[in-house]
DRENDO-1510 file (C-alpha; in Angstrom, 1 decimal, always signed):
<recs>
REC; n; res; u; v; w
REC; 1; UNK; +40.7; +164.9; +127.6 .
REC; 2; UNK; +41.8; +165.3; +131.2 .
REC; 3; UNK; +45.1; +163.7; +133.0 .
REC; 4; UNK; +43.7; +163.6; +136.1 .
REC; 5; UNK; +39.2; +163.7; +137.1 .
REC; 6; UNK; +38.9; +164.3; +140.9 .
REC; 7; UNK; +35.4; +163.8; +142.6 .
REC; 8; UNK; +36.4; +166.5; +145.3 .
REC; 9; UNK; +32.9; +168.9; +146.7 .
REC; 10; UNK; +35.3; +171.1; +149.1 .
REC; 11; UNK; +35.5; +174.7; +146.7 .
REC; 12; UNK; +38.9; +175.3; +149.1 .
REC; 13; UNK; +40.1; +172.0; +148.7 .
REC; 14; UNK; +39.4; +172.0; +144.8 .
REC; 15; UNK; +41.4; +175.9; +144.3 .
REC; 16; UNK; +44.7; +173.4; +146.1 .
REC; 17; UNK; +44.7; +171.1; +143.6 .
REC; 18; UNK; +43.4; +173.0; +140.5 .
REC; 19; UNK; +46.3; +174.9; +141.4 .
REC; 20; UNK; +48.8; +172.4; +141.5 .
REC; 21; UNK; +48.0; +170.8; +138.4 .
REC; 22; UNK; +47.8; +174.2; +136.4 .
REC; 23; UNK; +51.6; +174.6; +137.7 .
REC; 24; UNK; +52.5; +171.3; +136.6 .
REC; 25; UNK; +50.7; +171.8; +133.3 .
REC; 26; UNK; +48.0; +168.9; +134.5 .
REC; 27; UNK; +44.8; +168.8; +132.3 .
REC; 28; UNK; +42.4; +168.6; +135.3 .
REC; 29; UNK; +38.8; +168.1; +135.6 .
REC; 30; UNK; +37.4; +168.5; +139.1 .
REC; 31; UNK; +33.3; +166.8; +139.5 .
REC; 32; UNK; +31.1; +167.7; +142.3 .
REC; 33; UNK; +29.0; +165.0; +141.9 .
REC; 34; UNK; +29.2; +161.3; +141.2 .
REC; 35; UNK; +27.0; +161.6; +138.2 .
REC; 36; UNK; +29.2; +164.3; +136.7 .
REC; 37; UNK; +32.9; +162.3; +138.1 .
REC; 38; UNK; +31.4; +158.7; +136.1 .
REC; 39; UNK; +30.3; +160.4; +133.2 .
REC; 40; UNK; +33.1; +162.5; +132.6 .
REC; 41; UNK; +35.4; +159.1; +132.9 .
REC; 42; UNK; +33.3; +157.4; +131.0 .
REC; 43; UNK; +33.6; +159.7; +128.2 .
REC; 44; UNK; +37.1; +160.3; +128.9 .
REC; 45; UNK; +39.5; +158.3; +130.5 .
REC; 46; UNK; +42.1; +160.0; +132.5 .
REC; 47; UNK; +45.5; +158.6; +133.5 .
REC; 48; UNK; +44.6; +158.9; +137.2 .
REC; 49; UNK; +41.5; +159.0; +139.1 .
REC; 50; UNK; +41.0; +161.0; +142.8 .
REC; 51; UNK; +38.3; +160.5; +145.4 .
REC; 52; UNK; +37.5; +162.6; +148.2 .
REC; 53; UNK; +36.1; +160.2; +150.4 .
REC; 54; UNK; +34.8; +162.7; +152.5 .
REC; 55; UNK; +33.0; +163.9; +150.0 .
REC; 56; UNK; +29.1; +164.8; +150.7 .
REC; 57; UNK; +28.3; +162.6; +147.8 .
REC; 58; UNK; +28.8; +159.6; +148.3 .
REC; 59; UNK; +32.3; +159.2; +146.9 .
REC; 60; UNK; +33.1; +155.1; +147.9 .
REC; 61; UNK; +29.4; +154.6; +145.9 .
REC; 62; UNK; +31.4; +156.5; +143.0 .
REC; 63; UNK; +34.4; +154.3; +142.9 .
REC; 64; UNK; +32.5; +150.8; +143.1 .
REC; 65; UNK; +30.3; +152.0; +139.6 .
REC; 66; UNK; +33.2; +152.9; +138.0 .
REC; 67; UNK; +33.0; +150.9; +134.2 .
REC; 68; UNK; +34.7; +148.0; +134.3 .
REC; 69; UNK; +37.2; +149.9; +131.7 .
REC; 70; UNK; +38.1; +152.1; +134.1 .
REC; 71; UNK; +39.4; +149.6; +136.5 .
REC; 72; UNK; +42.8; +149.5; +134.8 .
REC; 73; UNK; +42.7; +153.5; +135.9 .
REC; 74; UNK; +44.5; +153.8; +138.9 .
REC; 75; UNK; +43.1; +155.5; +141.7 .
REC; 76; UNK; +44.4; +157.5; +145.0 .
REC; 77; UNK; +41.8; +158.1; +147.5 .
REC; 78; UNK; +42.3; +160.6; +150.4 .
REC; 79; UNK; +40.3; +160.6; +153.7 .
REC; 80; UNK; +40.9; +162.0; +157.5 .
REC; 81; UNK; +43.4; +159.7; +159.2 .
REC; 82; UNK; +41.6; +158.6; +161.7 .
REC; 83; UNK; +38.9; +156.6; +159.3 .
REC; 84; UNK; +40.4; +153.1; +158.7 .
REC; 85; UNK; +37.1; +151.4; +158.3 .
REC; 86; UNK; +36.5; +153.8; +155.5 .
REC; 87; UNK; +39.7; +153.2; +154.3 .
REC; 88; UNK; +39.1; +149.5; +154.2 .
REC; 89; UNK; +35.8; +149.8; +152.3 .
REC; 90; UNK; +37.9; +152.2; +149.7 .
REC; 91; UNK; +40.7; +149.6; +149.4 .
REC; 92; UNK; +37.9; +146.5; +148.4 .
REC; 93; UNK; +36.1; +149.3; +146.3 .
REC; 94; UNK; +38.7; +149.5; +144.4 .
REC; 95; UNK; +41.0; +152.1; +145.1 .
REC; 96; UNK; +44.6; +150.9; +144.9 .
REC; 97; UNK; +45.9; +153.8; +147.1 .
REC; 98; UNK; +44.2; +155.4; +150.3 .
REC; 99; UNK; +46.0; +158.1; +152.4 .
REC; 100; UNK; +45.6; +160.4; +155.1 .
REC; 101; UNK; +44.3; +164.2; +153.5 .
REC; 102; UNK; +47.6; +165.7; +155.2 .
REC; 103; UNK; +49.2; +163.0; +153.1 .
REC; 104; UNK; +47.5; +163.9; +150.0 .
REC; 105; UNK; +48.1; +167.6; +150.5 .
REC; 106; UNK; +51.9; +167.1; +151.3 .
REC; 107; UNK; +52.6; +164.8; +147.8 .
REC; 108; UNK; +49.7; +166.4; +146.1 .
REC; 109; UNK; +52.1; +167.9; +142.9 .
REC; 110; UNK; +53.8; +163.9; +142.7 .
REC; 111; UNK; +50.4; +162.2; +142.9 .
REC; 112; UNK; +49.5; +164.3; +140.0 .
REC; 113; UNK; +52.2; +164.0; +137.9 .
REC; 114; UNK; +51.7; +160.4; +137.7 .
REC; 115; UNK; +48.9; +161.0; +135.5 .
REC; 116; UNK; +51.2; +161.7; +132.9 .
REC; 117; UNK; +53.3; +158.4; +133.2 .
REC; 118; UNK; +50.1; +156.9; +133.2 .
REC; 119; UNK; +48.7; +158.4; +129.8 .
REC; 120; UNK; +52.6; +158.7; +127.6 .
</recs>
């Protein structure tokens, strides 16, 4: 079972935060696709959820079909800083956090670890 699923399509992007978590000793499971991302949570809920909604997959489609009991899941949402209709649309979606990638990348190894407070 994972501590963290990310929907997050860029490979450099994905090596950043497989990374991290491997150094914070983070069971992570990275999707490409939304098909893979709600399957794997459906199967296996994680104590955090992260969306790359720039994503070439329709990431904020992802995060509205999330099962209803993975609603209780909380989940950060990252996204250039300059989208803030986007960011609106990921807020009423359902994602209780949305920040700026540089954000993201800065607090990346906190963000994480809250997927352990989330599943102790």
């Amino acid at each position: 079972m994972a501590d963290v699923v990310a929907l997050i399509d860029d490979l450099f992007f994905q090596a950043k935060v497989i990374e991290t978590a491997k150094q914070l000793g983070i069971n992570l499971r990275i999707c490409g696709t939304p098909d893979a991302f709600l399957a794997e949570i459906g199967e296996h809920p994680p104590g955090l959820i992260v969306v790359d909604l720039n994503a070439r997959s329709q990431p904020l489609e992802a995060v509205e079909r999330l099962p209803a009991a993975a609603r209780e899941i909380p989940v950060v949402a990252f996204l250039s800083h300059v989208q803030t209709d986007l960011a609106a649309k990921a807020r009423a979606a359902g994602c209780q956090e949305v920040i700026p990638r540089s954000l993201f990348t800065q607090n990346l190894a906190t963000i994480l670890a809250r997927s352990k407070s989330q599943t102790s």
